[in-house]
C-alpha positions as CSV (number, residue, x, y, z in Angstrom):
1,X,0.0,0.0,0.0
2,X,1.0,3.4,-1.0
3,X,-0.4,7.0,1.1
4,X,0.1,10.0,-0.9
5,X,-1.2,13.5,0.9
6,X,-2.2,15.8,-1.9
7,X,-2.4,19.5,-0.1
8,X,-5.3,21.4,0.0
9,X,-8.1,23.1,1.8
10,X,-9.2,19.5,2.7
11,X,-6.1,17.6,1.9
12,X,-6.6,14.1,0.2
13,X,-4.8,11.2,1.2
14,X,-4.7,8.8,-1.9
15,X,-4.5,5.4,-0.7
16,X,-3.5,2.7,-3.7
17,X,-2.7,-0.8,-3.4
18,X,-3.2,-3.5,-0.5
19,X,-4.5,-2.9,2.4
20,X,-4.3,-5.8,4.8
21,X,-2.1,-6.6,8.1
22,X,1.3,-5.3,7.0
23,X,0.3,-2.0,5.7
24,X,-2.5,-1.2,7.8
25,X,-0.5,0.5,10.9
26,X,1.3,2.9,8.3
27,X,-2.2,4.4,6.6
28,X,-3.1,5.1,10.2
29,X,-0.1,7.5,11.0
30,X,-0.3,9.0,7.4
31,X,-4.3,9.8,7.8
32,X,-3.6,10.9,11.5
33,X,-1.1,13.9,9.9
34,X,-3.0,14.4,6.7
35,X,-6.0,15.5,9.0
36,X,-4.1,17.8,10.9
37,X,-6.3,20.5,10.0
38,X,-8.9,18.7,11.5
39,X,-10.4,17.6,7.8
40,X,-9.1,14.8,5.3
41,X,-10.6,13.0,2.2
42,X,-9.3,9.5,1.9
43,X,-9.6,8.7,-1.9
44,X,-9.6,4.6,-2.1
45,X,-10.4,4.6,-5.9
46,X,-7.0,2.5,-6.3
47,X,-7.3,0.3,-3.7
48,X,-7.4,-3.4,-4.9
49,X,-7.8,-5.1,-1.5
50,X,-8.7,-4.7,1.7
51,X,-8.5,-7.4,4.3
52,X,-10.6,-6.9,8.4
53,X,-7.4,-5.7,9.8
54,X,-7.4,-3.1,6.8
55,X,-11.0,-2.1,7.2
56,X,-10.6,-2.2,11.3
57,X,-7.6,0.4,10.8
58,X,-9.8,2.7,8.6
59,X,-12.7,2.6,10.9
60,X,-10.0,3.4,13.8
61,X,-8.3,6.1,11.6
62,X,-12.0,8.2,11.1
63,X,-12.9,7.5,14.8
64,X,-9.6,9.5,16.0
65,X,-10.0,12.0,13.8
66,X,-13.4,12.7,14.5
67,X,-12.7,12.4,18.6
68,X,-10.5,15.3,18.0
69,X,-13.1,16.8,16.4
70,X,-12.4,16.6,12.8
71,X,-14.1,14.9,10.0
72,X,-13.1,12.8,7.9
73,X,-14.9,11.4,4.4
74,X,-13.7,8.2,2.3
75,X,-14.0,8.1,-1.6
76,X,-15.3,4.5,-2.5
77,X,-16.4,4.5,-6.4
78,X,-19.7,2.1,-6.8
79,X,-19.5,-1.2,-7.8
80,X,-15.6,-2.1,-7.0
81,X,-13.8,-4.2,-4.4
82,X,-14.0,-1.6,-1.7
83,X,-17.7,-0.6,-1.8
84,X,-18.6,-4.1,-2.0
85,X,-16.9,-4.8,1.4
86,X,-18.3,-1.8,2.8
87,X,-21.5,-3.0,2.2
88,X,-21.2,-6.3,3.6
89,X,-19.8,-5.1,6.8
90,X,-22.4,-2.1,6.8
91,X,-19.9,0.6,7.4
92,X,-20.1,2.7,4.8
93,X,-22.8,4.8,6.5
94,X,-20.5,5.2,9.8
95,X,-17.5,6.0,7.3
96,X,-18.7,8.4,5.3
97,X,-18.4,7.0,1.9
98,X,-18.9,9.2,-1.2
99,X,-18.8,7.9,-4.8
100,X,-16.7,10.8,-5.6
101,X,-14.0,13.4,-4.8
102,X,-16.1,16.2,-5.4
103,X,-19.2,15.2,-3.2
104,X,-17.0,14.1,-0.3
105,X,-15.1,17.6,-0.3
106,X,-18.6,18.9,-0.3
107,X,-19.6,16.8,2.3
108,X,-16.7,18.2,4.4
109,X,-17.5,21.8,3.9
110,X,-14.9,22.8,0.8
């Protein structure tokens, strides 16, 4: 798995790859200072997998960020990998999930 933090009003944290046990502790610290202005997008339109310990650390990731009083919105396009996971685990309402960049920035207020 690769983070990249794109800078912005709302920075986006493009997230591509796998997602599973051995990446998962490294997209927490990169979403944790990508929302250091209290907002973040995370974009998963490249992620190809995503295992429980991947979805457990995103779920964890939003949580803090929102306990310090941010908010925090994922981009899941319809119909992949990703959205079909977050709709069997029935997260995707608690996470925030958008089917695009521009409705989650709008969603956070940019």
């Amino acid at each position: 798995m690769t983070a990249e933090i794109e800078e912005g009003p709302v920075p986006v944290l493009h997230v591509r790859g796998e997602l599973d046990l051995s990446t998962a502790p490294g997209l927490c610290g990169t979403v944790e200072q990508a929302a250091s202005n209290r907002r973040v997008l995370i974009d998963l339109s490249d992620l190809s997998f995503c295992d429980s310990t991947g979805l457990r650390a995103l779920v964890g990731a939003v949580r803090e960020v929102e306990i310090n009083g941010g908010r925090a919105a994922l981009v899941v396009p319809p119909g992949g990998a990703m959205d079909r996971v977050l709709q069997l685990s029935g997260l995707g309402e608690f996470l925030h999930v958008a089917p695009s960049t521009d409705v989650a920035l709008e969603r956070l207020g940019a």
